[in-house]
VEXSEKOL-867940 format. One line per 3 residues: number of its first residue (from 1); for each residue x, y, z of C-alpha. Coordinates in Angstrom, 1 decimal. Layout:
<nodes>
NUM = X:Y:Z ~ ...
</nodes>
This chain:
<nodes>
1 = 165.0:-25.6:179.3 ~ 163.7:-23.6:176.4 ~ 164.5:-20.2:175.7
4 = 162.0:-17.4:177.9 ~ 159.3:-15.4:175.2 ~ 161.1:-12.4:173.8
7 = 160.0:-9.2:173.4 ~ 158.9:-8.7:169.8 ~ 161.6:-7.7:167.7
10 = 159.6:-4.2:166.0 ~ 158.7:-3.0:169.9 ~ 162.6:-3.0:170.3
13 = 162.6:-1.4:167.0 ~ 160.2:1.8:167.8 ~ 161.7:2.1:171.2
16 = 163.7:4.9:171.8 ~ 166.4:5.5:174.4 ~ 166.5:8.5:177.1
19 = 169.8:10.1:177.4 ~ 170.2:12.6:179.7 ~ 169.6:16.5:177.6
22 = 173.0:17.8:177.0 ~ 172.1:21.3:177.3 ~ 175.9:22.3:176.5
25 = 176.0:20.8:173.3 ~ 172.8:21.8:172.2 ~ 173.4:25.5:173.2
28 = 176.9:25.7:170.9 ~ 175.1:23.7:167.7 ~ 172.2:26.2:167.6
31 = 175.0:29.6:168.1 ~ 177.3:27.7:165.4 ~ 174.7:27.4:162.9
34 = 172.7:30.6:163.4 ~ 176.2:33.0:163.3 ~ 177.1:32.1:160.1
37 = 173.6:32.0:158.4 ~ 173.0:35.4:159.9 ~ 176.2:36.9:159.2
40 = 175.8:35.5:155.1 ~ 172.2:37.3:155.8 ~ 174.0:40.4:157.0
43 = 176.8:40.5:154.0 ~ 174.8:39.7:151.1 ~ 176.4:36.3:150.8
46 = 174.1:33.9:151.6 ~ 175.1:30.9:149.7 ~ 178.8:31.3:151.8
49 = 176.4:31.4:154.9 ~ 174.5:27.9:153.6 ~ 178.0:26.3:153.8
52 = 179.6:27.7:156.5 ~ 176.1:26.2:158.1 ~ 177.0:22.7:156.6
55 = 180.1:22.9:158.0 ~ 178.6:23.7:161.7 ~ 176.4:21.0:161.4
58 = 178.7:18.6:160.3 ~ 181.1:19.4:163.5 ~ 177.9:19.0:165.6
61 = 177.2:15.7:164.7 ~ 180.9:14.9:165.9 ~ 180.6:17.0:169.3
64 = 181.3:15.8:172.2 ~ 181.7:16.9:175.6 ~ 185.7:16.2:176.0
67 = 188.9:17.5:176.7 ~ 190.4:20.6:174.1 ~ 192.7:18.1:172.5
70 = 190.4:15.2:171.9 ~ 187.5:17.2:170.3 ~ 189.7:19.1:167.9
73 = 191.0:15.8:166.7 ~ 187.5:14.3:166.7 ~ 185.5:17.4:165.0
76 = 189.1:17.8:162.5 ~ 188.8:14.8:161.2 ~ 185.5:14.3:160.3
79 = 185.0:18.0:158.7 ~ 188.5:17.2:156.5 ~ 187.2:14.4:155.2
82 = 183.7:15.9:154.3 ~ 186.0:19.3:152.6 ~ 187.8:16.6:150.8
85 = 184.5:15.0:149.2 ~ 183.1:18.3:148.8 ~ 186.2:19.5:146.9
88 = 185.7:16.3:144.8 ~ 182.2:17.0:144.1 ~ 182.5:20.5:143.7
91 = 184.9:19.9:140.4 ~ 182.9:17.2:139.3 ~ 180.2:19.6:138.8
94 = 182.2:22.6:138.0 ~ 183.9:20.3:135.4 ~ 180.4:19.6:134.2
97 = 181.0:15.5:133.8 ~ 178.4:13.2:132.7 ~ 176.6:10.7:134.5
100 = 178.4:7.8:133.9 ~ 181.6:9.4:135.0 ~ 179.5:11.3:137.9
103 = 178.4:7.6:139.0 ~ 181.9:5.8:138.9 ~ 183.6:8.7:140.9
106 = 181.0:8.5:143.5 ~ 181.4:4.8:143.6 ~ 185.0:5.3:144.0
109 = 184.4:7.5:146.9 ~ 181.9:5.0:148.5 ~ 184.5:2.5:148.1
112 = 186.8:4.7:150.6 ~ 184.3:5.9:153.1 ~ 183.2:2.4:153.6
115 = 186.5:1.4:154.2 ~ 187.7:4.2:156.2 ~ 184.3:3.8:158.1
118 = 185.1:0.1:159.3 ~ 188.2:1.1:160.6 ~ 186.3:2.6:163.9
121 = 184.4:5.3:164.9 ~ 186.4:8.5:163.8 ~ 186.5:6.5:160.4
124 = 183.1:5.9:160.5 ~ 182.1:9.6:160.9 ~ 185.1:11.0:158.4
127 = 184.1:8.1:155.9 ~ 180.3:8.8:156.1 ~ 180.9:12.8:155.7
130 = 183.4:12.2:152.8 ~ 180.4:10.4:150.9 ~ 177.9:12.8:151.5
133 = 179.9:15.8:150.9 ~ 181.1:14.5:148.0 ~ 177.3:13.5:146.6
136 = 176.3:17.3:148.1 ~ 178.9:18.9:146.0 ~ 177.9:17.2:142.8
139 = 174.7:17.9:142.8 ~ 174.1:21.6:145.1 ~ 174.3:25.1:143.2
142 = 177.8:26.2:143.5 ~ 178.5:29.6:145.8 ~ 181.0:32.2:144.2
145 = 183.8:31.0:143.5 ~ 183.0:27.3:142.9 ~ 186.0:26.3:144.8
148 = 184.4:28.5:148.3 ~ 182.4:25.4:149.2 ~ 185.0:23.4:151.5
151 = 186.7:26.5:152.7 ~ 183.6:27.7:154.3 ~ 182.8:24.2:155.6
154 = 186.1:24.1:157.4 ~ 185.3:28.2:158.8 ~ 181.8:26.5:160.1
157 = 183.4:23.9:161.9 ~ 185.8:26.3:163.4 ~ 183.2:28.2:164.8
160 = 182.1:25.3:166.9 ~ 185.4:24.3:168.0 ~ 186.3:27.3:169.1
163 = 182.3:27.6:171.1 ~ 183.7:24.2:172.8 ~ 187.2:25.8:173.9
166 = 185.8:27.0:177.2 ~ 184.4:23.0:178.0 ~ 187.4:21.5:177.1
169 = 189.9:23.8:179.3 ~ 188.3:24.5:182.1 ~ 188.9:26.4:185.1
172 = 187.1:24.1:187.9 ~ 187.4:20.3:188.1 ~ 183.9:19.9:188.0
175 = 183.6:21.6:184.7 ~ 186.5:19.4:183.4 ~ 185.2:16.6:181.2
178 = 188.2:14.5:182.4 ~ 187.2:14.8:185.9 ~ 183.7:14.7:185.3
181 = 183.9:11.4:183.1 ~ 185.8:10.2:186.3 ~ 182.8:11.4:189.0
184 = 180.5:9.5:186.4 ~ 182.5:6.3:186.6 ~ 182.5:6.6:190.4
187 = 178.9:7.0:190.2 ~ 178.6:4.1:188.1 ~ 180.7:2.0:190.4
190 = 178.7:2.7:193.7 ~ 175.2:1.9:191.7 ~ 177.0:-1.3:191.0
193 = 177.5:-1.8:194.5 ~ 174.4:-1.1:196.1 ~ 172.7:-3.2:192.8
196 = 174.8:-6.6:193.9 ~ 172.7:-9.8:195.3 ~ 169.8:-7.9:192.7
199 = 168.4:-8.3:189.3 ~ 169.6:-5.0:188.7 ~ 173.4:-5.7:189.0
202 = 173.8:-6.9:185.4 ~ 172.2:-3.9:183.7 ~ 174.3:-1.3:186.0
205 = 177.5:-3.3:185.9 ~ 177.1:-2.4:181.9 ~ 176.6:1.3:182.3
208 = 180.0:0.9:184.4 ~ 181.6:-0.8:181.4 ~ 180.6:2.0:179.1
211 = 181.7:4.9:181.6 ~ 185.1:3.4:182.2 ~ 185.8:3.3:178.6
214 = 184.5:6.4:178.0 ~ 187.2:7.4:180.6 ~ 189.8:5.6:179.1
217 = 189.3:6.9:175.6 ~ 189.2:10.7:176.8 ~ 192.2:10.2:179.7
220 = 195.9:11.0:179.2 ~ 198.6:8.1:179.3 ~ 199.7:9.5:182.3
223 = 199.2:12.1:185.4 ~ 196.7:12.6:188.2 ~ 193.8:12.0:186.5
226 = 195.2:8.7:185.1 ~ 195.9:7.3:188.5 ~ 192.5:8.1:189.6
229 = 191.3:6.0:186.6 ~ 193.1:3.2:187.6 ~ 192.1:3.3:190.7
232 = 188.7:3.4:189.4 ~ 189.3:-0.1:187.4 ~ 190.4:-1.6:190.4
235 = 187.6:-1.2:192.1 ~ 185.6:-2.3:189.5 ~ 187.3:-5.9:188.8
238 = 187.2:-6.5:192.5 ~ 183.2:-5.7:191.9 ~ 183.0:-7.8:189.0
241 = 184.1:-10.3:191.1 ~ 181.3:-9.8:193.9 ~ 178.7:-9.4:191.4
244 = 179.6:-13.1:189.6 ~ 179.1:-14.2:193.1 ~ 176.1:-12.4:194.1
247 = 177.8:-11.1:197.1 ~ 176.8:-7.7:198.6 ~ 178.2:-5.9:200.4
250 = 177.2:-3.6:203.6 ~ 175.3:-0.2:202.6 ~ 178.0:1.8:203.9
253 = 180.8:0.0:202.2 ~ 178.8:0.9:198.7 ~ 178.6:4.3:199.8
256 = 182.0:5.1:199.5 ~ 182.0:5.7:195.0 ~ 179.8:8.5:195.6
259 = 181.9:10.2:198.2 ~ 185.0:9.5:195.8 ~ 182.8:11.2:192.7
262 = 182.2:14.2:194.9 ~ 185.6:14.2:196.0 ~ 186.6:14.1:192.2
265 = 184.2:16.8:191.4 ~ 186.0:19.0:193.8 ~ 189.3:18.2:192.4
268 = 190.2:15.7:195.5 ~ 190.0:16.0:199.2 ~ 189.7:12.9:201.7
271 = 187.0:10.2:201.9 ~ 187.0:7.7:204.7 ~ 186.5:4.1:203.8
274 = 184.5:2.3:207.0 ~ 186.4:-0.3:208.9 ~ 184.6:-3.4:207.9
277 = 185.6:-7.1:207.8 ~ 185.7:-8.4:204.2 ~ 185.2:-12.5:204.1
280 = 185.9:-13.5:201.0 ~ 188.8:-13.0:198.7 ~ 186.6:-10.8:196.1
283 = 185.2:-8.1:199.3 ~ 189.5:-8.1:200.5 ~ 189.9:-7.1:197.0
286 = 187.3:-4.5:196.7 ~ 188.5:-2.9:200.3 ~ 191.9:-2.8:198.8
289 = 191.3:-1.1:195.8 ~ 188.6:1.2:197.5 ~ 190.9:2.4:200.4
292 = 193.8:3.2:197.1 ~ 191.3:4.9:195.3 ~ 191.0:7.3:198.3
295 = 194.4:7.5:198.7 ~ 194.7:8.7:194.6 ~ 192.2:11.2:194.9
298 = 193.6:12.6:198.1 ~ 196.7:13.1:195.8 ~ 198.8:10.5:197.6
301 = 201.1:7.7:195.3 ~ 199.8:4.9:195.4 ~ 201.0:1.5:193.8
304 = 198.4:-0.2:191.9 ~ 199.6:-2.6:189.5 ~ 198.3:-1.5:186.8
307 = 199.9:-0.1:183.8 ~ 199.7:3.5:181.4 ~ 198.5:3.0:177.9
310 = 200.8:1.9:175.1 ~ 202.1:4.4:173.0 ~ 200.3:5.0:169.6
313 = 201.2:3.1:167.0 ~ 201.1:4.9:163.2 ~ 200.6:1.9:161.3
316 = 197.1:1.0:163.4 ~ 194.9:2.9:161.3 ~ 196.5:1.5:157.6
319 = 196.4:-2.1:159.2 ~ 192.8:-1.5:159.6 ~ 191.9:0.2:156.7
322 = 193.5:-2.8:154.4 ~ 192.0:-5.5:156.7 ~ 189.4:-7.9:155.0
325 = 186.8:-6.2:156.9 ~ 187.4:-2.9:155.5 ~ 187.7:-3.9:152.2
328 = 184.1:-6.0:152.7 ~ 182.3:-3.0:154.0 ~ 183.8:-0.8:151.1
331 = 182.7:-2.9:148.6 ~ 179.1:-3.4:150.5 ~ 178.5:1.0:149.7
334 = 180.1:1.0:146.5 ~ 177.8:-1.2:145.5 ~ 175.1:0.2:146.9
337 = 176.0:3.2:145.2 ~ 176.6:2.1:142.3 ~ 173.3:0.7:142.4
340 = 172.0:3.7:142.9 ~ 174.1:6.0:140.6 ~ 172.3:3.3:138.0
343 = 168.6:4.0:139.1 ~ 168.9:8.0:139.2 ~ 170.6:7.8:136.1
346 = 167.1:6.6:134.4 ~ 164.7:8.6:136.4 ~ 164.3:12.3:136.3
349 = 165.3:13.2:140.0 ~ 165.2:16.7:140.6 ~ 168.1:16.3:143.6
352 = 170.1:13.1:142.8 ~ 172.7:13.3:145.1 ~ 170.0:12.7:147.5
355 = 170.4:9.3:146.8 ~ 174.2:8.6:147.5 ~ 174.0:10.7:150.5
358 = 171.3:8.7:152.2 ~ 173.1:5.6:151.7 ~ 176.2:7.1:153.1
361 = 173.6:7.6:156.2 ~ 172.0:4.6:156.1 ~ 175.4:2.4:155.7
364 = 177.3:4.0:158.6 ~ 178.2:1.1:160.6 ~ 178.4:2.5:164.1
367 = 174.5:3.2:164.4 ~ 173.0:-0.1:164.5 ~ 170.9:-2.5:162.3
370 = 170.8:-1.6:159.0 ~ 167.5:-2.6:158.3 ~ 166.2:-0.9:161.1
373 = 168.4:2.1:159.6 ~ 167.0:2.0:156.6 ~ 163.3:1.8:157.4
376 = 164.0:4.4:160.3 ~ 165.1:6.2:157.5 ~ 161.9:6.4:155.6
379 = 159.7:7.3:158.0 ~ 161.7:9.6:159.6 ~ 162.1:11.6:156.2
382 = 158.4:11.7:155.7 ~ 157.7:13.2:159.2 ~ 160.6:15.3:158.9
385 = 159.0:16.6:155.2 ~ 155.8:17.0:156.7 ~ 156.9:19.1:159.3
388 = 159.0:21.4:157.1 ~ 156.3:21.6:154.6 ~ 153.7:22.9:157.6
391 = 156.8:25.4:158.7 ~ 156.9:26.6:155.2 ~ 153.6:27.5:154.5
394 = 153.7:29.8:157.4 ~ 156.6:31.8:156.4 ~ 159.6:31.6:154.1
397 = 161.2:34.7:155.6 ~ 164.9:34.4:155.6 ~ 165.2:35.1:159.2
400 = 163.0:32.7:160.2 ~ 164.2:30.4:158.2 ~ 167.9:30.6:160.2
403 = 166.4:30.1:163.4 ~ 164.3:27.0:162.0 ~ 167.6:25.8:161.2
406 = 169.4:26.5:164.4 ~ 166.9:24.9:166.3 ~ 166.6:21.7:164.0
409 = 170.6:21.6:164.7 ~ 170.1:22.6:168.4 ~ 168.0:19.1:168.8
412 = 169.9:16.8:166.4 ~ 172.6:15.8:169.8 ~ 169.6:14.5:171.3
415 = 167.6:13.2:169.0 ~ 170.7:11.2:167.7 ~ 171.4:9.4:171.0
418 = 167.7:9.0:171.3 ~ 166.4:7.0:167.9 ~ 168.0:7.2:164.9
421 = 164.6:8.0:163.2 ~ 164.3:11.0:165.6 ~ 168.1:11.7:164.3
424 = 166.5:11.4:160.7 ~ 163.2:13.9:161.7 ~ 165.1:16.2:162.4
427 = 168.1:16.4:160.3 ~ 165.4:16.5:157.5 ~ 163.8:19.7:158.0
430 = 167.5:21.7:158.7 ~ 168.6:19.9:155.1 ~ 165.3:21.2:153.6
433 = 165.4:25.0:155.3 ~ 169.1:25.1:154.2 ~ 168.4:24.0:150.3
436 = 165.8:27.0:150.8 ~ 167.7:29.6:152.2 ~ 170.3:28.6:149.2
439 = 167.6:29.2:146.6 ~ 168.5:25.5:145.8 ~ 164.7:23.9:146.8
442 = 161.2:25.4:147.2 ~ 158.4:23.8:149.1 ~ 157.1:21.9:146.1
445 = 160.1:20.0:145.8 ~ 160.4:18.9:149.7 ~ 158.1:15.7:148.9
448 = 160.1:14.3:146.2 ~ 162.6:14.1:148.7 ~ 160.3:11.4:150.5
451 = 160.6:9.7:147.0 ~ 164.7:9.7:147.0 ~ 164.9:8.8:150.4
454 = 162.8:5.3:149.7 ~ 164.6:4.8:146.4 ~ 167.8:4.7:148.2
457 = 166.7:3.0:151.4 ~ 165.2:0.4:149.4 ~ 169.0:-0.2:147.5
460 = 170.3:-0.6:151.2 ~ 167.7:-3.3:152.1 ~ 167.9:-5.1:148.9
463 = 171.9:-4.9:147.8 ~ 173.2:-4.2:151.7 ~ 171.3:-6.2:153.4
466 = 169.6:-9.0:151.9 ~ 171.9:-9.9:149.0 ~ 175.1:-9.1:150.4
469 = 176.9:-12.4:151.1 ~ 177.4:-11.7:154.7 ~ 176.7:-13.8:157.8
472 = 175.1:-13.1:160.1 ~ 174.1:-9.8:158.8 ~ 175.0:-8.0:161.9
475 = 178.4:-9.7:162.9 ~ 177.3:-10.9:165.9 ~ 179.2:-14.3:165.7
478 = 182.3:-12.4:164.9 ~ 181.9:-10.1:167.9 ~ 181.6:-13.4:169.7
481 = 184.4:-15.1:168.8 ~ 186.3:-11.9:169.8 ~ 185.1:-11.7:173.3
484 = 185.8:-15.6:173.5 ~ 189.3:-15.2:172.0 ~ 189.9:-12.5:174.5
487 = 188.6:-14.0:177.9 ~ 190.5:-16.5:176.8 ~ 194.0:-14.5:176.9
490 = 192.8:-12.6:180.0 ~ 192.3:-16.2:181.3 ~ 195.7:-17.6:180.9
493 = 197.2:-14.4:182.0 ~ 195.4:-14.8:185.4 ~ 196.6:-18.4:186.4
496 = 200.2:-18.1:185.1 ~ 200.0:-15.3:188.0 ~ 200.6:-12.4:185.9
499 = 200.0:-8.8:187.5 ~ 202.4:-6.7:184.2 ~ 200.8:-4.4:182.2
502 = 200.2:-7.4:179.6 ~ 197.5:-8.6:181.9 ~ 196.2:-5.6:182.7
505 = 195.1:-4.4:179.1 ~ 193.8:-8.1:178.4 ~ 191.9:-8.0:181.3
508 = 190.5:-4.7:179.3 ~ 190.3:-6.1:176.1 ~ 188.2:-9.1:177.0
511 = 185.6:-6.4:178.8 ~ 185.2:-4.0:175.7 ~ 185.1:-7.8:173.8
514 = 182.3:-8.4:175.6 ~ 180.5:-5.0:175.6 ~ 181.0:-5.1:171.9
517 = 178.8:-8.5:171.8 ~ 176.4:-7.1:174.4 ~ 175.9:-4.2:172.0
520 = 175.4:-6.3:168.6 ~ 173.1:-8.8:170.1 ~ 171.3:-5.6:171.6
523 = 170.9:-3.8:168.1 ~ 170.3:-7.5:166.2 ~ 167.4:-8.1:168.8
526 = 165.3:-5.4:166.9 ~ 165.4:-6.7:163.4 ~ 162.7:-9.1:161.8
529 = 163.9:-12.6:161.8 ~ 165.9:-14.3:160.7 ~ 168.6:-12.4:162.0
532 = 166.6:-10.7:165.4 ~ 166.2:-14.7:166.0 ~ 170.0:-15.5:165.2
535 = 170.6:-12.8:168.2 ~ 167.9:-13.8:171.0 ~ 169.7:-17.3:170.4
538 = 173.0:-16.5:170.4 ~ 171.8:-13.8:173.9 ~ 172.8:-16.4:176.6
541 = 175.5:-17.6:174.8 ~ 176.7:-13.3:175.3 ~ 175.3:-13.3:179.4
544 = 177.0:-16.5:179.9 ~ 180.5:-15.0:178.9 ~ 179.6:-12.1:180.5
547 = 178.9:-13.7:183.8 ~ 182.4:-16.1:182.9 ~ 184.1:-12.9:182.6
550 = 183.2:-12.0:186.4 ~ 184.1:-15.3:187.3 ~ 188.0:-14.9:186.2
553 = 188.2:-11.4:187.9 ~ 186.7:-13.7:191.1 ~ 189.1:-16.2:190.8
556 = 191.8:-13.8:190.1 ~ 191.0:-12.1:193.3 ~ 191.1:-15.5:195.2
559 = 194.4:-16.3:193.9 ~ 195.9:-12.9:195.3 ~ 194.1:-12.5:198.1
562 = 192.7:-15.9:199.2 ~ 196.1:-17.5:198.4 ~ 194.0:-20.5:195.5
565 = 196.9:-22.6:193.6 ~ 195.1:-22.7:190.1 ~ 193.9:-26.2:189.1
568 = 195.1:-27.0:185.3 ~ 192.4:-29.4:185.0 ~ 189.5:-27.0:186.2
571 = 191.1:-24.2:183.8 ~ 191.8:-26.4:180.6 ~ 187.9:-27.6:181.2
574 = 187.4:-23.3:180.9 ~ 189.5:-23.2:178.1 ~ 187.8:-26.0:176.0
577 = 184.4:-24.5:176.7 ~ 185.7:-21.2:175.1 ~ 187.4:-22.9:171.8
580 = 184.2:-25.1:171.6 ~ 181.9:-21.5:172.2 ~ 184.2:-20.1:169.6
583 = 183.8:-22.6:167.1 ~ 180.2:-23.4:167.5 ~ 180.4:-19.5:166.5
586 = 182.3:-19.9:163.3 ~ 180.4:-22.8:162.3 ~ 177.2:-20.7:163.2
589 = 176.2:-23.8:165.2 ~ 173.5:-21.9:167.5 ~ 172.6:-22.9:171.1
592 = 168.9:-24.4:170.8 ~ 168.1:-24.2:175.0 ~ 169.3:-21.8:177.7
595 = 171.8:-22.5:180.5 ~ 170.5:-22.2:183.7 ~ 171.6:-19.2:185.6
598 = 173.0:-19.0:189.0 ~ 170.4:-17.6:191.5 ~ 172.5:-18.6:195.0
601 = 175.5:-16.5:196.4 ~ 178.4:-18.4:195.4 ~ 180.7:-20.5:197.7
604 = 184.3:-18.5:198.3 ~ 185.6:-22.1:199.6 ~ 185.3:-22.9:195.7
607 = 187.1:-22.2:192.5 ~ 185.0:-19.2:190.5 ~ 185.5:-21.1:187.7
610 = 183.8:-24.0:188.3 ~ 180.2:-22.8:188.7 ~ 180.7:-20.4:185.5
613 = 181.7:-23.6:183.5 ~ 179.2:-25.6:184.5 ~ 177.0:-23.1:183.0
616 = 179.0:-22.5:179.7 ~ 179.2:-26.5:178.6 ~ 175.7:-26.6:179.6
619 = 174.9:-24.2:177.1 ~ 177.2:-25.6:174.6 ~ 176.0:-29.9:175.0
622 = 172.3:-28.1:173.7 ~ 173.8:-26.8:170.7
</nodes>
């Protein structure tokens, strides 16, 4: 069977997404950016206004809509580390170093943000700011005192948090980001439902994934809200489960998420779940965890099996930020900046810290391909000059300048979930208006921008992407191996009949393993080949694991609930698919045919495993 035509990798490239408009966050960038531009207006002291601006802006691009606790911690991080590098650049330049020692203290920097970047995404966003902050401060007219820069940064940022207090402790449930992330969840849940036996099932099972974890990343360890959660990933195993099989089930029976969501909303309340006859070990399991998940949100204990997160542990983040990886990505931007400190040096840029500072952009690891990063990029900057350039010539009034800026910031939450191009056309123009409104930049000077933004997305492509020793580019083997490794624990912990919290936050692990794959084959899809043909390969190798990882929930379910003895042939046959998957992945030995997929409801007088391992070593015997 050969592998179905693709859609070409630069249509995936161009395509944008459509996130919903979040109205809130858009609503507090534009007030945090226009207060403090129009109260340095107001005083006299613009050039405290332009940083106090930065500072908004930087917070924005960290906003979320989340509990109190979790944004300051989000938004603090991030703006720390871009005070830090802007305190490093600021006596750099105040110092009035040459550009040798400019360059290696810049590389030195890139060598931390890449590394703290790697280590996740709050690294990734404090890494990235520390960079450019630290490039901006080298290179942007100092305010008075010299030393004001990061202060005001920190005030900006402030601002913001404290526009975001009322979101994040709210008065009504449904305003409650907890409690809404749980009504989405539920949504999620019943679309999953109603989607089963279709060709839609897949795609809304994964928005599921990426609701629940939003849930469990913004959810305490403990309380209400917790054991709604967990009543919530009930559910969704026993769904897994029905989904693997192609099972639906009645309309009525899928109905019953969206009551619990608007139930949830309300802050709880009962919902009925209908008196129907489940036949198969995978519906007994969803009618069990759907009639606890009403219990939990009418506020009654329930016992779920399931298990509160593990306590934080404060070596986590220094692990990380000495692992291999980190150390690799670190050295990828240092020397990409290095690079670059060596080109700028020899050319008579007007704005060279333009150049470090789109590389920190470009090289941020959490935002998809590179190359399509770095072209984005580009093109993104030239529209985003153009349309500055037209804005210009109409008026260079002060005032209108602030409220250019605030809405440039206003649009940058969508516009960064959308396309990161759109992310670059419009962070463009607010860079440009606030070099103006600092007397740092005139209109003349907005196209050699262009020029610094192609210099440095062309060190990217050439030292960070095609030269640098890495394969594949993308890490989509890696992310493989992970999701193998982890089914593969989840696995075990399922037929030595395991219900402790151990095989509770494996069964978690191998689902964000395999969301994480989903996700890298996703981005690698839109780059040129070789690598967007290194992920449509390595794509059915990522939906058969996928669909292996509802088959353990199914066969989990028929073990509790259908009373199965677990066969060790039948599971060792599982488990040498998955080290053969896993080294076929290290040894970047790539599938050359697809497996073919099941189209038929599955038998419930059957193992679940069998069917998804006939599917898995056919995949692997074409390889």
């Amino acid at each position: 069977m050969s592998f179905p035509k693709a859609t070409p990798w630069w249509a995936r490239a161009v395509r944008p997404e459509r996130p919903p408009v979040p109205w809130a966050l858009m609503v507090r960038a534009a007030v945090g950016m226009a207060v403090p531009l129009a109260a340095g207006l107001w005083v006299g002291r613009l050039d405290l206004g332009v940083f106090a601006g930065l500072g908004a802006m930087h917070a924005t691009m960290n906003d979320r809509v989340e509990p109190a606790r979790l944004r300051v911690v989000r938004i603090g991080s991030a703006v720390s580390a871009s005070a830090v590098g802007m305190s490093v650049g600021a006596v750099l330049q105040f110092a009035g170093v040459g550009g040798v020692v400019l360059g290696a203290v810049l590389t030195v920097a890139a060598f931390v943000s890449g590394a703290l970047s790697a280590t996740g995404p709050r690294g990734s966003a404090a890494g990235m700011l520390l960079l450019v902050s630290a490039a901006l401060g080298s290179g942007m007219p100092l305010p008075g005192p010299w030393w004001a820069g990061a202060p005001m940064m920190v005030a900006g940022a402030g601002l913001v948090v404290v526009l975001g207090l009322p979101a994040g402790v709210p008065d009504r449930p449904a305003a409650d980001p907890r409690y809404r992330a749980l009504a989405a969840a539920y949504d999620a849940l019943g679309r999953t439902l109603a989607d089963l036996g279709t060709a839609r099932a897949a795609a809304s099972r994964r928005v599921l994934t990426a609701r629940l974890n939003l849930v469990q990343d913004v959810l305490p360890g403990s309380g209400p809200t917790r054991r709604v959660y967990e009543a919530a990933l009930a559910a969704t195993e026993a769904a897994t489960g029905l989904l693997w099989a192609r099972r639906p089930v009645p309309p009525e029976v899928a109905e019953v998420p969206r009551l619990l969501a608007e139930a949830v909303r309300r802050g709880g309340g009962e919902v009925a779940v209908p008196g129907w006859r489940p036949d198969t070990p995978s519906r007994q399991a969803l009618d069990v965890a759907l009639r606890a998940a009403a219990e939990t949100v009418a506020g009654r204990e329930v016992r779920l099996g399931t298990a509160v997160a593990p306590p934080p542990d404060p070596w986590r983040l220094r692990v990380r930020l000495l692992s291999r990886l980190s150390v690799r990505y670190g050295l990828r931007v240092a020397l990409c900046v290095a690079v670059g400190s060596a080109v700028t040096a020899n050319f008579p840029l007007s704005k060279s810290y333009w150049v470090p500072m789109t590389i920190a952009f470009v090289l941020k690891p959490d935002l998809g391909s590179v190359f399509l990063r770095a072209v984005s990029r580009s093109v993104g900057t030239v529209l985003g000059v153009a349309v500055t350039a037209a804005l210009v010539v109409l008026t260079t009034e002060e005032w209108a300048l602030t409220a250019m800026a605030a809405l440039c910031v206003a649009l940058l939450p969508y516009a960064s979930a959308a396309h990161y191009g759109l992310n670059t056309m419009v962070m463009t123009p607010m860079a440009l208006v606030l070099l103006q409104l600092g007397g740092q930049s005139s209109a003349a000077e907005f196209w050699p921008r262009v020029l610094d933004t192609v210099l440095a997305s062309s060190v990217v492509l050439l030292f960070g992407y095609l030269l640098w020793p890495e394969r594949p580019r993308h890490r989509i083997e890696p992310r493989l191996v992970d999701a193998a490794t982890a089914l593969r624990a989840y696995l075990d912990a399922v037929t030595a009949g395991r219900a402790d919290r151990a095989e509770v936050w494996l069964r978690r692990s191998a689902y964000r393993s395999l969301a994480d794959a989903r996700q890298e084959v996703r981005q690698g899809l839109s780059e040129p080949p070789p690598t967007g043909r290194l992920a449509e390969r390595w794509l059915p190798a990522t939906a058969a694991l996928e669909r292996l990882g509802g088959a353990v929930a199914a066969f989990a379910a028929q073990i509790r609930f259908g009373g199965r003895v677990p066969d060790p042939d039948e599971v060792d046959r599982v488990r040498r698919a998955l080290d053969e998957l896993t080294a076929a992945a290290r040894a970047h030995r790539l599938p050359t045919t697809a497996a073919v997929r099941p189209t038929t409801p599955h038998d419930p007088t059957r193992s679940a495993l069998g069917r998804a391992a006939d599917e898995l070593e056919t995949l692997l015997a074409s390889g």
